[in-house]
C-alpha positions in Angstrom: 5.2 -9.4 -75.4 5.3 -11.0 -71.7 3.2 -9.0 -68.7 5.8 -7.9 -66.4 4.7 -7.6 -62.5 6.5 -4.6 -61.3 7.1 -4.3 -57.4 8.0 -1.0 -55.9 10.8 -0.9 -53.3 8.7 0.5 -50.9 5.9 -2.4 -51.0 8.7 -4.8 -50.7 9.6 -3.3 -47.6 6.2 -3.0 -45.8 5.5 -6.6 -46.9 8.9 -7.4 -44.4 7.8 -5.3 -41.7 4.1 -7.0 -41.7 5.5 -10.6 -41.8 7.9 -9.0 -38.9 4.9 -8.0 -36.4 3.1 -11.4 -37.3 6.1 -13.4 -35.7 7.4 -12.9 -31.7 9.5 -15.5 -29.7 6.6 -15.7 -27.5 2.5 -15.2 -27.8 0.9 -14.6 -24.6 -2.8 -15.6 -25.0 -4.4 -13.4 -22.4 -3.8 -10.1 -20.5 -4.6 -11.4 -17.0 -2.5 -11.4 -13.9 -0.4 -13.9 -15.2 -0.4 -12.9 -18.5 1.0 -9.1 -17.6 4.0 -10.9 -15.2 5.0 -12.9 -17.5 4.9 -10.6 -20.2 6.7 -8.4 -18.9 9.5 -10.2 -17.2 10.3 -11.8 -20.8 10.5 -8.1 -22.3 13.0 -7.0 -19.8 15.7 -9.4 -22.1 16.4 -6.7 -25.4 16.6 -9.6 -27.4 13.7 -11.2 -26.8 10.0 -10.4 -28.5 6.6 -11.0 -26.6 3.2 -9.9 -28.1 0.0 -10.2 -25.5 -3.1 -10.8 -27.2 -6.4 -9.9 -25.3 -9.2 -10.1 -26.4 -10.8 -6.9 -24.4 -9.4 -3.5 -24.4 -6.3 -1.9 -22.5 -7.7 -1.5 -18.7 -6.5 2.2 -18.5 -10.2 3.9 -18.3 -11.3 5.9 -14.9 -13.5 3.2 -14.6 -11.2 0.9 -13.8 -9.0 2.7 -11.8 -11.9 4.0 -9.4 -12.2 1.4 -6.7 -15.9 1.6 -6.6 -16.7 1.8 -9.8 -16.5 -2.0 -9.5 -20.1 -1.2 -8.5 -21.1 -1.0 -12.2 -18.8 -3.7 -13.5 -18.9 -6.3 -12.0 -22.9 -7.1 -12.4 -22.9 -6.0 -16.4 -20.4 -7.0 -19.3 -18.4 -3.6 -18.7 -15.2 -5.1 -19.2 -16.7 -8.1 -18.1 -17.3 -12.0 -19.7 -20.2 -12.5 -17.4 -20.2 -16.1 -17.8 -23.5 -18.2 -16.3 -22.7 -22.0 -14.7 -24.7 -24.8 -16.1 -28.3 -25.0 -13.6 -26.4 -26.5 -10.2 -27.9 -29.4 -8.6 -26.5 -28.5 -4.9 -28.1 -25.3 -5.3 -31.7 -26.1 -6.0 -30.5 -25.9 -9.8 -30.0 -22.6 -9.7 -27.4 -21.0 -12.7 -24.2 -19.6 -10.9 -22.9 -16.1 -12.0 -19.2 -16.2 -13.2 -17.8 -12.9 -14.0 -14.1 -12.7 -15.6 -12.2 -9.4 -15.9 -11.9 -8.5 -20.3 -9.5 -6.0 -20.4 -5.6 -5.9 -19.8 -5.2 -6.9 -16.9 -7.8 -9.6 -16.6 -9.6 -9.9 -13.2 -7.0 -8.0 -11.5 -9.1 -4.9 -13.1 -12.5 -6.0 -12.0 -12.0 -7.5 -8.8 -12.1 -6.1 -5.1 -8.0 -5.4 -4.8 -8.1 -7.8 -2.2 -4.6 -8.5 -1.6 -3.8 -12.3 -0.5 -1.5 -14.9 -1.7 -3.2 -18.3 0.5 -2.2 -20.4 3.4 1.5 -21.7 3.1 0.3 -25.4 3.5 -1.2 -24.7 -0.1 1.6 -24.6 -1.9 3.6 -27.1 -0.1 0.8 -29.9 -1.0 1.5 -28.7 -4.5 5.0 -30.2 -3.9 3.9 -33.2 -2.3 1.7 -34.0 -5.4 4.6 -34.1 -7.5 5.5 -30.7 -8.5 9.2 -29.7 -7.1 9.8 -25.5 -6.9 6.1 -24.8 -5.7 6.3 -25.1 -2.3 6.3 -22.0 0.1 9.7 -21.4 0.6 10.4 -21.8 -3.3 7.3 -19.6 -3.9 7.7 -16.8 -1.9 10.6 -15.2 -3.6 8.2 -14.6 -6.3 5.6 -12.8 -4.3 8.0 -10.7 -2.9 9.8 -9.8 -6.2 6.3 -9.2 -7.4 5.0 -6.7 -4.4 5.8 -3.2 -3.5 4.1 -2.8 -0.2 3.6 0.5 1.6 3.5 -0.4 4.8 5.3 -4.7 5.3 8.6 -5.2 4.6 10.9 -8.2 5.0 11.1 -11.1 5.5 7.6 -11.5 3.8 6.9 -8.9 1.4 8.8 -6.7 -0.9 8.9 -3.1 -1.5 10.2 -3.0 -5.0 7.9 -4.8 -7.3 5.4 -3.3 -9.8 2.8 -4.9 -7.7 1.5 -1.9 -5.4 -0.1 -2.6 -2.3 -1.1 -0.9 0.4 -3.6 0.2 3.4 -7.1 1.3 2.4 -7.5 4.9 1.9 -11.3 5.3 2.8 -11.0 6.5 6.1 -14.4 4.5 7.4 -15.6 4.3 10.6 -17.0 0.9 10.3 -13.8 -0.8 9.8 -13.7 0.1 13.8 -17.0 -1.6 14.4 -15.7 -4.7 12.7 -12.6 -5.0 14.8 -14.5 -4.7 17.9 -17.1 -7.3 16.9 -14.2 -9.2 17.0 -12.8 -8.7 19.7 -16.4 -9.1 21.1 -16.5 -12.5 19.5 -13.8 -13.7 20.5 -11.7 -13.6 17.5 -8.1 -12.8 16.8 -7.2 -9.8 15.0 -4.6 -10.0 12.5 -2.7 -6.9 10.6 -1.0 -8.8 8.3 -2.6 -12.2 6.5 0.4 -12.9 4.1 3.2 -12.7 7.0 3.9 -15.3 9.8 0.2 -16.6 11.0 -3.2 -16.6 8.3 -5.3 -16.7 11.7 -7.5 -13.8 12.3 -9.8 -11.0 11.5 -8.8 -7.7 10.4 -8.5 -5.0 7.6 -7.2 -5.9 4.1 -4.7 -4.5 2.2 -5.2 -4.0 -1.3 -4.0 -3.6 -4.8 -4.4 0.1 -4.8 -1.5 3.0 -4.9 -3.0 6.6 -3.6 -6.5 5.6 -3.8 -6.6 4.1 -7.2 -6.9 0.5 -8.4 -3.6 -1.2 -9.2 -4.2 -4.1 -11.5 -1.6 -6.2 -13.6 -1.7 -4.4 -16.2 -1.1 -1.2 -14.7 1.7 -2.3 -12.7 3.7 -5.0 -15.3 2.1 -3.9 -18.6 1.1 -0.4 -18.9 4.6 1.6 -18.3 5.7 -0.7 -21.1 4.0 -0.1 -23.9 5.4 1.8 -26.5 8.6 2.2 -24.4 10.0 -1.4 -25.7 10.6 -1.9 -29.0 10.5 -5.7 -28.4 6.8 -5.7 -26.4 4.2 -5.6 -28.5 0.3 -5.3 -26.8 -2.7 -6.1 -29.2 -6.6 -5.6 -27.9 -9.8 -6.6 -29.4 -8.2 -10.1 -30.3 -10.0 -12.9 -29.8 -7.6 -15.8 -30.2 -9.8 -18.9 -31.3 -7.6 -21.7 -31.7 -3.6 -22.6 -31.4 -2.0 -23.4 -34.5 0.2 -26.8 -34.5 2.7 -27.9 -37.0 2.6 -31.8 -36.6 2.5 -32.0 -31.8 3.9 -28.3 -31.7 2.8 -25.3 -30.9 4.0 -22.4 -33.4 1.3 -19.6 -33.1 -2.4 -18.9 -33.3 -5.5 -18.0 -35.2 -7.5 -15.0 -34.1 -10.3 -12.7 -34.7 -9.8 -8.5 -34.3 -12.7 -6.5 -35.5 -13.6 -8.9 -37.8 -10.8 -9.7 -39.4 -9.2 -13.3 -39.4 -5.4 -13.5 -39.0 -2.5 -15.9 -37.8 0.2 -15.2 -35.9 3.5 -16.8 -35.0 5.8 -17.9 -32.0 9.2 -18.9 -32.7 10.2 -20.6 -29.3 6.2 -20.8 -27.2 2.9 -20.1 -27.3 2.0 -19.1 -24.0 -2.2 -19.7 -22.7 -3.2 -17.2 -19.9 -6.6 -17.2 -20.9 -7.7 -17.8 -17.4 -9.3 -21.2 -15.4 -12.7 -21.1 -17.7 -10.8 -20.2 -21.2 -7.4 -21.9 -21.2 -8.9 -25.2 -21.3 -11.2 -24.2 -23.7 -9.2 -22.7 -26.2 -7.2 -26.0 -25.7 -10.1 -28.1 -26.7 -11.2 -25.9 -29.5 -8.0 -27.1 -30.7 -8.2 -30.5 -30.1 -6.1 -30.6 -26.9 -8.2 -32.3 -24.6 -10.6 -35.4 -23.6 -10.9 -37.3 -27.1 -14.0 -38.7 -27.0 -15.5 -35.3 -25.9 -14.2 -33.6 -29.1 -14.9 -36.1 -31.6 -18.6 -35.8 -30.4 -18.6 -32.3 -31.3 -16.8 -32.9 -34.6 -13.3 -31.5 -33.2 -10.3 -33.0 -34.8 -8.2 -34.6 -31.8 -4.8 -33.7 -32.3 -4.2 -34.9 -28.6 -5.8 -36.8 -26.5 -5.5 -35.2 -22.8 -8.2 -36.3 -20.6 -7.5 -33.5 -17.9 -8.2 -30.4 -19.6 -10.7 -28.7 -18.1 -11.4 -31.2 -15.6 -10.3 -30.1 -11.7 -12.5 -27.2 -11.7 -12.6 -25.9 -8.2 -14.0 -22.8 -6.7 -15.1 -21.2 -3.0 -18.6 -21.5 -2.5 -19.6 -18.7 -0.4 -23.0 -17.3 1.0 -23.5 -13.8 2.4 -25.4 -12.0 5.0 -26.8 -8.9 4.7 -27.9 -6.2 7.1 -30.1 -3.2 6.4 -28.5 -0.3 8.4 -29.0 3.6 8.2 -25.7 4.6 8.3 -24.3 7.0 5.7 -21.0 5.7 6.2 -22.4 3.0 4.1 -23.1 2.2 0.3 -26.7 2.4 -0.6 -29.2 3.9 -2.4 -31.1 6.9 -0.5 -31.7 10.6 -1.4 -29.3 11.4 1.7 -26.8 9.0 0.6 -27.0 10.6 -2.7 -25.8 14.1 -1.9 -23.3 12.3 0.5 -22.1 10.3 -2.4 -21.6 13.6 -4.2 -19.5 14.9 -1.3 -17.0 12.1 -1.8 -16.8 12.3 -4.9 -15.3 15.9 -4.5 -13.1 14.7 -1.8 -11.6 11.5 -4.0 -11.8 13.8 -7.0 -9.2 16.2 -4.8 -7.5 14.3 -2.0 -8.2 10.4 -3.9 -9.7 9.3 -0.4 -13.1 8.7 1.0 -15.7 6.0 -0.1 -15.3 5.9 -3.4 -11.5 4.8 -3.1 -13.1 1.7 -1.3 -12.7 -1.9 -2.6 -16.1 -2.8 -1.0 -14.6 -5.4 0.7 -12.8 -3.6 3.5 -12.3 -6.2 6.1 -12.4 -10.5 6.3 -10.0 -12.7 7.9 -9.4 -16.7 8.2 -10.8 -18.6 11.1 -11.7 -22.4 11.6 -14.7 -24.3 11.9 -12.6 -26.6 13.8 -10.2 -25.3 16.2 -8.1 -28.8 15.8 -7.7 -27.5 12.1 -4.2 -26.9 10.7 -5.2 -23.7 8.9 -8.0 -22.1 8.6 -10.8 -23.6 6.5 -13.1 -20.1 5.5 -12.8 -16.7 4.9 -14.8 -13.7 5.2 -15.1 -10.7 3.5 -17.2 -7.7 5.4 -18.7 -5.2 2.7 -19.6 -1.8 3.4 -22.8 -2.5 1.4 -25.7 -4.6 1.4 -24.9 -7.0 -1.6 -27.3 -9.1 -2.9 -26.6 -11.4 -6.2 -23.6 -10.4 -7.1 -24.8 -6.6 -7.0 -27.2 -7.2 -9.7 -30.6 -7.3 -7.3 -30.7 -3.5 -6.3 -32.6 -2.0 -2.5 -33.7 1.5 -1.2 -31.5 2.2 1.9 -28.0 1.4 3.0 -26.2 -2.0 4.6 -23.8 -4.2 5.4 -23.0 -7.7 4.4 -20.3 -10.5 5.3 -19.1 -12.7 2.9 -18.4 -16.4 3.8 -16.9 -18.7 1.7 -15.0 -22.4 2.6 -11.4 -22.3 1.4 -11.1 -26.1 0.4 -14.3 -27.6 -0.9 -14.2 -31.1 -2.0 -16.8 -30.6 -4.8 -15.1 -30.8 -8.0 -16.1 -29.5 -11.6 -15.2 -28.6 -15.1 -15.0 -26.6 -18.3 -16.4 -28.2 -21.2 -17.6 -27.0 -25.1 -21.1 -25.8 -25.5 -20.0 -26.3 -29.1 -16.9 -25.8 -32.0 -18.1 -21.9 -32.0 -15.2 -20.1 -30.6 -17.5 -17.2 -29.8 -19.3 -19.3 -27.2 -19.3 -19.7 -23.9 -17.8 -22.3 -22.3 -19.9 -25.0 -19.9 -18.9 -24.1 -16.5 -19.9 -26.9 -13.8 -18.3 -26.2 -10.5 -20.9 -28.5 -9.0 -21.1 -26.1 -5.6 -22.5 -28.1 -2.8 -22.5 -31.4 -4.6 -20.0 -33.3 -2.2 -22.0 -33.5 1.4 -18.8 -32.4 3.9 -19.5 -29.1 1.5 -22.6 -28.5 3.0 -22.2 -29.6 6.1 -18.8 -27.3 6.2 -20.4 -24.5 5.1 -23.1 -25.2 7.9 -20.7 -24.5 10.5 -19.2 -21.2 8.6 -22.4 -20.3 8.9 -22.7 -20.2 12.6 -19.2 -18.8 13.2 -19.8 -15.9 11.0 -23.0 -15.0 12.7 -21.4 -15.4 15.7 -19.3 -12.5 14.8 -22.7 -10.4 13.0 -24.6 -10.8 16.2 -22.2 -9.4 18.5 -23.4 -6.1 20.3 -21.2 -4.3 17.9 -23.1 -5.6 14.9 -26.2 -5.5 16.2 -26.1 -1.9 17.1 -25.3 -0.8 13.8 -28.4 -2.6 12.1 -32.1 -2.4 12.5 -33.1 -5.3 10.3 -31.2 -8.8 8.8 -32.6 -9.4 4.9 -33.0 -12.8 4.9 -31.9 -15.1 7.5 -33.9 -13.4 10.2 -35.7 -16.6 10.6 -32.7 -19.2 9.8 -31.6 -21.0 13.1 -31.8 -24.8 13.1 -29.4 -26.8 10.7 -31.9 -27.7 8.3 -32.8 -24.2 7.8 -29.2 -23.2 7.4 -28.9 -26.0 4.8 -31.8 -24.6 3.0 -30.9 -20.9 3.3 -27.4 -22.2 1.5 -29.0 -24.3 -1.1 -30.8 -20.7 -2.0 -28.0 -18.2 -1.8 -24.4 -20.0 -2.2 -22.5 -19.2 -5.0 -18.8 -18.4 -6.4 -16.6 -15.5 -4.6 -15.1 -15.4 -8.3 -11.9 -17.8 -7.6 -12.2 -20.5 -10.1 -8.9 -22.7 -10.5 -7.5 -26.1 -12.0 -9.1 -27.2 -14.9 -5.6 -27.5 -16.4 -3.9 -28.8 -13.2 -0.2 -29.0 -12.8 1.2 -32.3 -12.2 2.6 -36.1 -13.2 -0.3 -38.2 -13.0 -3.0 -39.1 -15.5 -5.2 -36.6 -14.8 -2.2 -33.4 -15.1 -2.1 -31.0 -18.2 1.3 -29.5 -17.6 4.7 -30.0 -15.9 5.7 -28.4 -12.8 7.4 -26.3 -15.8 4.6 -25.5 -17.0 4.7 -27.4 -20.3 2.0 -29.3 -21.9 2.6 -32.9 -21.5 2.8 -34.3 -24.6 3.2 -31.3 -27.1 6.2 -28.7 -27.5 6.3 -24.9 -27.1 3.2 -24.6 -25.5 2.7 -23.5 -21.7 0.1 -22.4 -19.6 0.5 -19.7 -17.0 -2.7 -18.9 -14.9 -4.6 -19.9 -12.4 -5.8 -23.4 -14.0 -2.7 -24.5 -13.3 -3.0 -25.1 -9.6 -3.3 -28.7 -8.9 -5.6 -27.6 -5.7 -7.5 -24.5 -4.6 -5.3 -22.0 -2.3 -7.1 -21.0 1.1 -7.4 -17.2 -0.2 -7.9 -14.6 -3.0 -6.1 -15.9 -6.6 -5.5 -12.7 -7.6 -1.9 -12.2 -6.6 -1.3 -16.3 -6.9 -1.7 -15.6 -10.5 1.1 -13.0 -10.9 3.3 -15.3 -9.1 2.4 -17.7 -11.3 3.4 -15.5 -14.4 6.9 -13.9 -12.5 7.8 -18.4 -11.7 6.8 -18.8 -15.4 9.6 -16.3 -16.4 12.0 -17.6 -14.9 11.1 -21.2 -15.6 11.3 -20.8 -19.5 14.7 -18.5 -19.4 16.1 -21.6 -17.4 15.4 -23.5 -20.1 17.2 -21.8 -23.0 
């Protein structure tokens, strides 16, 4: 007698509805600012099915939406890659620190809510290299459609996006000292660095919405979930390689908790993985420089010499000022019991210190006043910083942030090796090309010029380490020993026509089908500002650039 296999009904039916959720029109490869926009502008079509895979969790805790609990983030892996540079030549071969935002959300939920979109000469060079629809006027749209502003309304921001942005809501005096050391100085103040002029020095806005943290995710993906049938949001998924059936893309291969799977795109896989993990993920699948893979035993299903080449990044030093004002983050027995106090008053009211991003104030100024735009930006912390946050001091302080907006060092993104688990080689090469140096010598001397105003002074009672820095050659040391990233890596999977491009101004992969890339690798050159908002233009441009070509 034959063995019949019987199959219930039911099993039948489960079987379908797995094979269902292992197949979307579109696979976004990363939660980060462009990976929510994108996401969720797709979704708004009924008939169209996105799944975001990320390989951190959802971004929803109190620790991210606290502003200042970006004090215990940012120097640990708490939602955080925490990626090292390769020892740095131009920095006395010193390791850089590169931290990433891993959660939904991406960097938008670990950063400083620093809300800045760049200079508008940016974006119309990216035109004049060859990439029509990126200039500022064909840009803009997007910001605004992204951006709902509290206090700027037309004809440069919006009100109606899922973007919130607004004015700070921690009520600190020293925001009045920084003005007037301005003024003192010299400088122009500015209320508004994404409207008509970038020039100035003043207060920044910031992702934030009644004293909490407004990142991607929170805006573009969170209200989503769960409310359409057709947007599907996986965590924990570490996507190791893109899957290719003969030079397209149709899904990818991932890892979540431990278990191997595959899943598919009918119509595009879409890489938001971020400046340092796009172009790897592109290489662990053989996208990418050919003789660089075959060394490491990669198969090379394309040969794309740009990927991850065009890294670029702000170098940036800071000063810091030991002060005794309370008004100020530190780490004191008097500060303490303050601390407690505002975390009462956030707790009822959401204002007070702990709503601050850290970062209060900056601006744009130039070294040069023949300059077109401004060539370096600040950013004034109500803090004493020192290495990223991770080198801790008794007392309270102040620092100021200075980084140059358009350095001419260039780096990459390479493997380490075929292990999807490891990190990436990071090489922005800070400091490497000599105008860096000598660029950043001059934003050295115009943002002291600013810290030792009367204003400044009065607030302080001792500078931490460049008490004793005043000829040029001391200023070149003191950078060689401090510089490094203001966490804005870009272009190591540059948008563009010539050799040396990885996409399309469309976004598209040259030379393979269904596969796009929408982040911040894709800028052909480093914007003159924060990438944070960039990147959700990015994604809301993407949208709109693949429904255009159904």
């Amino acid at each position: 007698m034959p063995f019949v296999f019987s199959v219930d009904k039911k099993d039948l039916h489960n079987d379908k509805r797995d094979m269902m959720d292992n197949i979307s029109d579109y696979l976004v490869v990363g939660g980060g600012s462009g990976g929510c926009a994108v996401a969720s502008r797709l979704s708004e079509d009924t008939n169209t099915s996105v799944t975001v895979l990320e390989a951190g969790g959802k971004g929803d805790s109190w620790l991210v939406k606290t502003p200042a609990a970006v004090a215990a983030m940012l120097p640990t892996t708490i939602n955080n890659w925490a990626f090292q540079t390769v020892p740095q030549p131009g920095l006395n071969g010193r390791r850089g620190y590169q931290p990433r935002g891993k959660m939904l959300g991406g960097s938008s939920g670990l950063n400083a809510m620093v809300y800045i979109r760049g200079h508008r000469q940016d974006y119309d060079r990216w035109a004049a290299l060859g990439n029509p629809g990126w200039s500022y006027e064909e840009v803009l749209p997007y910001f605004i459609r992204s951006e709902n502003n509290q206090t700027f309304g037309a004809p440069y921001h919006g009100q109606s996006g899922p973007l919130r942005v607004g004015e700070l809501r921690s009520d600190n005096p020293f925001q009045h000292v920084y003005l007037e050391a301005a003024r003192q100085a010299g400088f122009p103040l500015n209320k508004d660095f994404n409207g008509a002029e970038q020039e100035g020095i003043g207060i920044y806005q910031v992702t934030q919405h009644r004293g909490e943290r407004w990142s991607a995710a929170r805006g573009y993906l969170h209200p989503f979930i769960g409310q359409r049938p057709n947007l599907k949001v996986e965590t924990g998924c570490h996507v190791t390689r893109i899957l290719f059936e003969g030079r397209r893309a149709v899904g990818v291969e991932l890892l979540q908790n431990g278990v191997r799977r595959s899943l598919r795109a009918r119509k595009e896989v879409l890489l938001a993985a971020g400046a340092l993990q796009t172009p790897q993920l592109l290489q662990l699948s053989g996208v990418g420089a050919g003789a660089d893979l075959q060394a490491l035993g990669i198969p090379v299903l394309h040969d794309l010499p740009g990927v991850g080449r065009n890294l670029q990044d702000h170098p940036d030093f800071v000063f810091k000022y030991r002060s005794t004002s309370l008004d100020l983050l530190g780490v004191s027995a008097a500060g303490g019991l303050r601390l407690a106090r505002e975390f009462w008053r956030y707790q009822h009211r959401r204002r007070g210190i702990v709503s601050s991003n850290g970062a209060e104030g900056g601006g744009f100024l130039k070294t040069d006043p023949a300059l077109s735009a401004p060539d370096i930006q600040l950013h004034f912390v109500v803090a004493m910083i020192d290495d990223h946050a991770r080198k801790l001091h008794w007392g309270h302080g102040y620092s100021c942030h200075v980084c140059l907006l358009r350095p001419q060092s260039i780096g990459e993104v390479t493997l380490a090796s075929p292990d999807p688990l490891a990190a990436p080689l990071i090489n922005p090469r800070f400091l490497e090309h000599p105008d860096d140096l000598e660029n950043m010598v001059k934003a050295f001397k115009l943002t002291r010029k600013l810290m030792d105003t009367p204003a400044m002074q009065a607030m302080r009672y001792a500078d931490f380490q460049t008490a004793d820095v005043h000829s040029d050659d001391e200023i070149r040391a003191a950078l060689r020993r401090h510089c490094d990233t203001v966490y804005h890596p870009v272009g190591t999977c540059k948008m563009g026509v010539d050799s040396m491009a990885v996409v399309d101004p469309a976004l598209r992969v040259h030379g393979l089908d269904g596969l796009r890339i929408v982040d911040a690798s894709i800028m052909p050159t480093l914007i003159g500002g924060n990438t944070n908002a960039p990147g959700m233009m990015i994604g809301e441009k993407a949208a709109d650039l693949i429904r255009a070509a159904k």
